[in-house]
DRENKOL-198821 format. One line per 2 residues: number of its first residue (from 1); their letters; for each residue x, y, z of N, C-alpha, C. Coordinates in Angstrom, 2 decimals. Atoms other than C-alpha are relative to their C-alpha. Example, Ala and Ser with C-alpha at 12.3 -4.5 7.8 and 13.67 -1.06 7.14 Angstrom:
2
1> as> 0.89 -1.19 0.00 12.30 -4.50 7.80 0.90 1.20 0.00; -0.82 -1.19 -0.06 13.67 -1.06 7.14 -0.77 1.09 0.73 .
***
This chain:
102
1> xx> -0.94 0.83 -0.74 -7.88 -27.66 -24.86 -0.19 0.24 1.49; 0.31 0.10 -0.79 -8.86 -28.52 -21.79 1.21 -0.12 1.32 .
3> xx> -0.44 0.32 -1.13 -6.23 -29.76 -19.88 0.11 -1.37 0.58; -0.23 1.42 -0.46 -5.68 -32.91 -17.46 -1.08 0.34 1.22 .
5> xx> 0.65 -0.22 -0.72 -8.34 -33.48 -15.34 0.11 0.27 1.63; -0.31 -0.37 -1.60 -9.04 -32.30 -11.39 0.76 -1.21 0.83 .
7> xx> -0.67 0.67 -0.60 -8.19 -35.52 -10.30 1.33 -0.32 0.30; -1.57 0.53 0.71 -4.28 -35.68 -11.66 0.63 1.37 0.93 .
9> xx> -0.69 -0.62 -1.01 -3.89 -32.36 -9.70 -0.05 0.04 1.66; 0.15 0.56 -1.43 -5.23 -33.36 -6.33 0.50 -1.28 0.29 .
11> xx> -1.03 1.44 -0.12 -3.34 -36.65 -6.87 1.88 0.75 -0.02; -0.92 -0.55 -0.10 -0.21 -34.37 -7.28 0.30 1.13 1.46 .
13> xx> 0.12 -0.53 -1.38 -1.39 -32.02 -4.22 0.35 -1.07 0.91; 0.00 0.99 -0.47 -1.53 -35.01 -2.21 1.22 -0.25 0.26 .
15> xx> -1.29 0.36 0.18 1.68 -36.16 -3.21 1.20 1.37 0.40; -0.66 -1.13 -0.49 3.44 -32.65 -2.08 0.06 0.16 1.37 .
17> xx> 0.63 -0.16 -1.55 1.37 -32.40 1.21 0.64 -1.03 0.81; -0.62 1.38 -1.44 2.65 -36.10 2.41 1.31 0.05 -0.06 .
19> xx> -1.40 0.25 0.07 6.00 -35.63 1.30 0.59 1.17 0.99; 0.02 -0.93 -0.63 5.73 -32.34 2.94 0.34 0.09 2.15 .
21> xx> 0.22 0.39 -1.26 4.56 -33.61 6.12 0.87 -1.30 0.46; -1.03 1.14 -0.06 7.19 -36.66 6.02 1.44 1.19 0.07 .
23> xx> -1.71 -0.47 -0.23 9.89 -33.90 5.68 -0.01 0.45 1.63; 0.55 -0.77 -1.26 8.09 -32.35 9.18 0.57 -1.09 0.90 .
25> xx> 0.25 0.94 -1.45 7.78 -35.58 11.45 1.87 -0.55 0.31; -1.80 0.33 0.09 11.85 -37.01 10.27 1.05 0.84 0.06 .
27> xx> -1.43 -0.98 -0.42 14.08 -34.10 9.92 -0.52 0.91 1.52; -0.22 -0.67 -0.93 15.79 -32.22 12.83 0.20 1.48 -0.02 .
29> xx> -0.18 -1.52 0.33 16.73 -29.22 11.29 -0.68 0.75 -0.15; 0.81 -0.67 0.37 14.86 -26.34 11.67 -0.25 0.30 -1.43 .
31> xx> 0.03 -0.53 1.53 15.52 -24.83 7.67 -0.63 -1.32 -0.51; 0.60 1.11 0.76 14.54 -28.41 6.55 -1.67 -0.12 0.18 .
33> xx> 1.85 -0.52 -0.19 11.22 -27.95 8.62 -0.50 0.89 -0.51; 0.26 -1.07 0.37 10.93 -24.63 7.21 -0.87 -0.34 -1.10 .
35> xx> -0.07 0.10 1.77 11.33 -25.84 3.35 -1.30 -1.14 0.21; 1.30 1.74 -0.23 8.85 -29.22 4.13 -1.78 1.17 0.38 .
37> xx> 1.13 -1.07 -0.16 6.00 -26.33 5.59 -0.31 0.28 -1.19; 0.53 -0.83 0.62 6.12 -24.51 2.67 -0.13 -1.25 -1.35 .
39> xx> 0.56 0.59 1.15 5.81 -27.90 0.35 -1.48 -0.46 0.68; 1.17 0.22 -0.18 3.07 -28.59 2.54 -1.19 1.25 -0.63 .
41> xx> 1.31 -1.30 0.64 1.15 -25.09 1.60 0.24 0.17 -1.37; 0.27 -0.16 1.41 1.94 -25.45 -2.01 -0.88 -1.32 -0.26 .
43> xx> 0.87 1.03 0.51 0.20 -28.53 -2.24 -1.10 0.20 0.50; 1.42 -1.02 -0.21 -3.01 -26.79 -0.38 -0.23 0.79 -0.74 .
45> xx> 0.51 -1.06 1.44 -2.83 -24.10 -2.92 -0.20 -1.03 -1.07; 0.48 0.69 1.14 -2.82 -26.40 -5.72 -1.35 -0.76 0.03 .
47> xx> 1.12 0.46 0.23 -5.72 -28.22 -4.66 -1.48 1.09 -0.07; 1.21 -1.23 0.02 -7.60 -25.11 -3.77 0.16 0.73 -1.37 .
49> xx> 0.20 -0.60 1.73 -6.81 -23.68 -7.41 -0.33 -1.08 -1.25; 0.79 0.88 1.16 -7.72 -27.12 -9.17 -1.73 0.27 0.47 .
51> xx> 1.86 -0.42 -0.18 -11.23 -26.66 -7.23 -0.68 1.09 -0.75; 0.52 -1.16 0.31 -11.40 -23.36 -8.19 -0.15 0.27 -1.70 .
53> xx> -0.13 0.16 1.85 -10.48 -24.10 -12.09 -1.49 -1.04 -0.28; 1.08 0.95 0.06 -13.30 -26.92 -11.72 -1.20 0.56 0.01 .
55> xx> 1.21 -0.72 -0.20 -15.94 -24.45 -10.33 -0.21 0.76 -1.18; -0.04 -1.27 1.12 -15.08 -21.65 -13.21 0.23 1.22 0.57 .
57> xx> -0.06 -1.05 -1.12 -14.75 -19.26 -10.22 1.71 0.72 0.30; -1.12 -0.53 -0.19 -11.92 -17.11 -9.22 0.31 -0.53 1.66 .
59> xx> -0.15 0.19 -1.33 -12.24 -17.93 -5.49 1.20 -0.85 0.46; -1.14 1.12 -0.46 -9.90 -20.80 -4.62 1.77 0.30 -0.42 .
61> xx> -1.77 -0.85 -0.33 -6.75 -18.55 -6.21 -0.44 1.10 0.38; -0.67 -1.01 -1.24 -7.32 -15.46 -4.15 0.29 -0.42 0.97 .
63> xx> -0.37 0.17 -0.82 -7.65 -17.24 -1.58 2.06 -0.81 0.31; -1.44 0.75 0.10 -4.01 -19.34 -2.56 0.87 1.33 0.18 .
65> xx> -0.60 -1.06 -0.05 -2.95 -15.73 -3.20 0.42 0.27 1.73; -0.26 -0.09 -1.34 -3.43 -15.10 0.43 0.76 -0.69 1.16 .
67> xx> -0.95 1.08 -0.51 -1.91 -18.05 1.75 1.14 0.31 -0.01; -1.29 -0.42 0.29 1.17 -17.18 -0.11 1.02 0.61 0.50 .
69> xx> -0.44 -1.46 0.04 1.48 -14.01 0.97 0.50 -0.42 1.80; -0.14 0.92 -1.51 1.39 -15.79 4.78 0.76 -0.71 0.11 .
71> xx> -0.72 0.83 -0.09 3.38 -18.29 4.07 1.72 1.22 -0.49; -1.73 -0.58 0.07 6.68 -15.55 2.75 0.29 0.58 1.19 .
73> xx> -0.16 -0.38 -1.27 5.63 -14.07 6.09 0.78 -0.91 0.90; 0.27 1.17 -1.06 6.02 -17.01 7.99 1.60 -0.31 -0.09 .
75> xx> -1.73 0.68 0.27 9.76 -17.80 6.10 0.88 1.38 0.76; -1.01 -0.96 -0.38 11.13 -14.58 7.04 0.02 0.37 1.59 .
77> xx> 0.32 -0.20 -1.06 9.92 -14.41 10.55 1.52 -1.61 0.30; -0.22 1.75 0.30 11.10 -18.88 10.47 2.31 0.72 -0.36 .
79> xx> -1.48 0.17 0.77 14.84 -17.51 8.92 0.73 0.88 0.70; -0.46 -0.73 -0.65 15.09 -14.75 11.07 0.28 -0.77 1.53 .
81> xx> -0.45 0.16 -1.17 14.85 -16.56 13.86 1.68 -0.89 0.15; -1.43 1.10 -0.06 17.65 -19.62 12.64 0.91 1.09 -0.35 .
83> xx> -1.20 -0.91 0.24 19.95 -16.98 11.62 0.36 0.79 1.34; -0.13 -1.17 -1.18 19.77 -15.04 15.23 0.66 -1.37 0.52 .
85> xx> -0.77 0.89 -0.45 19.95 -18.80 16.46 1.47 -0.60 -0.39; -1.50 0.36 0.30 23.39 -19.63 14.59 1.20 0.96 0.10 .
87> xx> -0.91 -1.03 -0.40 24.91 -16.26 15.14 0.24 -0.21 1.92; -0.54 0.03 -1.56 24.46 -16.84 19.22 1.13 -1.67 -0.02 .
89> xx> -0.79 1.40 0.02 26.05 -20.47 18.26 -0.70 -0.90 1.10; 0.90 0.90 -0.28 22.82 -22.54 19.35 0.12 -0.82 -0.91 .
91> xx> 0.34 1.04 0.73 22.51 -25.81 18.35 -1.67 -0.28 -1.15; 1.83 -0.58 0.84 19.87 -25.83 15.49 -0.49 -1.84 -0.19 .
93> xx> 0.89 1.46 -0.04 18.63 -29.51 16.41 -1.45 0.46 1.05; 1.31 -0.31 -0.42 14.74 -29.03 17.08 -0.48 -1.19 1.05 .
95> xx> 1.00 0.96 -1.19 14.50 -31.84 19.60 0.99 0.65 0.91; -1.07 -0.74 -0.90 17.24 -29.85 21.64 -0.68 1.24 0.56 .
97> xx> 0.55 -1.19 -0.27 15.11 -26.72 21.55 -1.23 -0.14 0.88; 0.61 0.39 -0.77 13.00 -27.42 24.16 -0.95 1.45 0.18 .
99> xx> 0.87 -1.35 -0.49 11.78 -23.31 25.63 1.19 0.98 -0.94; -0.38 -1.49 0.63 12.50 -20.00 23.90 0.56 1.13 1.26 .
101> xx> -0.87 -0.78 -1.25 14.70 -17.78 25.72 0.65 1.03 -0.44; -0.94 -1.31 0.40 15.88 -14.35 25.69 1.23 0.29 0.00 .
***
């Protein structure tokens, strides 16, 4: 049992990545940008682990592994900052945020 072929999951990558990048360009909210990022890098991992299921190779999930591991970085750095920003009682609209300031 094989499975559904490469194409059905890079047609599903695809479909993560634009919805991903549609949550990026329309919402204001930082956390919404956050969550939209990280559907964008699951739908890069998935295509890089259908390649890698296609080849027979392990390569395309360590590397997703790695991603991953970058991307929980990236939320906690990303959550730390909106949480510092809603405790000073900044507005968390991202066209408002113009420069970073101590």
């Amino acid at each position: 049992m094989r499975g559904p072929d490469v194409t059905w999951y890079l047609a599903v990558a695809g479909f993560l990545f634009a919805t991903g990048a549609l949550g990026v360009l329309l919402r204001r909210s930082p956390l919404i940008i956050l969550l939209s990022l990280e559907i964008m890098l699951n739908g890069a991992n998935l295509s890089l682990i259908a390649f890698a299921r296609q080849q027979g190779d392990a390569d395309g999930q360590v590397f997703a592994l790695a991603v991953m591991a970058v991307a929980a970085s990236e939320v906690v750095v990303g959550l730390g900052l909106i949480v510092a920003m809603a405790r000073r009682g900044l507005e968390l609209d991202v066209d408002k945020l113009s420069t970073l300031r101590g």
